[in-house]
C-alpha positions, 0 to 999 in steps of 0.5 A: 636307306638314304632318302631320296628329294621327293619331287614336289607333286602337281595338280593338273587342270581338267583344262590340261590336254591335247590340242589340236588345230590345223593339223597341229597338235600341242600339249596343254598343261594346266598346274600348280602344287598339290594341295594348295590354293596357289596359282595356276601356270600354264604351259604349251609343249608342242609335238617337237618339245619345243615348250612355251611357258607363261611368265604370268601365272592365273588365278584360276585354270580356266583364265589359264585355258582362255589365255591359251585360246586367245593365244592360239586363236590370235597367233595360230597354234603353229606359232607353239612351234617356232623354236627361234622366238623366245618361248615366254609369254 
């Protein structure tokens, strides 16, 4: 039976979840590979599938949730929607 690429597997933050502020819900999700003591990255994907990645990865999940909320807090979650800006933070 051939072998199929195993894909690599994830740990997600207790951070990782939905969001919602003003009527808008976005996905937070908080990651890094499994089993590791790597950084966290953090992405927002909002209801449209529109995905924001951060190109900064966190040493830990919580400075990757508080720089969500200082994003969301500074630029208003809708700005998670915007599919004309570029979507790196």
């Amino acid at each position: 039976m051939p072998k199929t690429p195993k894909e690599p597997k994830l740990e997600h933050s207790d951070f990782s979840g939905e969001f919602e502020d003003s009527g808008v819900t976005v996905l937070i999700d908080i990651f890094r590979p499994a089993g590791t003591n790597g950084d966290w990255t953090l992405e927002v994907i909002s209801q449209t599938e529109v995905v924001t990645v951060w190109e900064d990865k966190f040493a830990t999940d919580l400075e990757a949730w508080e720089e969500f909320l200082a994003t969301a807090e500074r630029d208003g979650v809708q700005s998670f929607l915007d599919e004309d800006e570029p979507q790196l933070h």
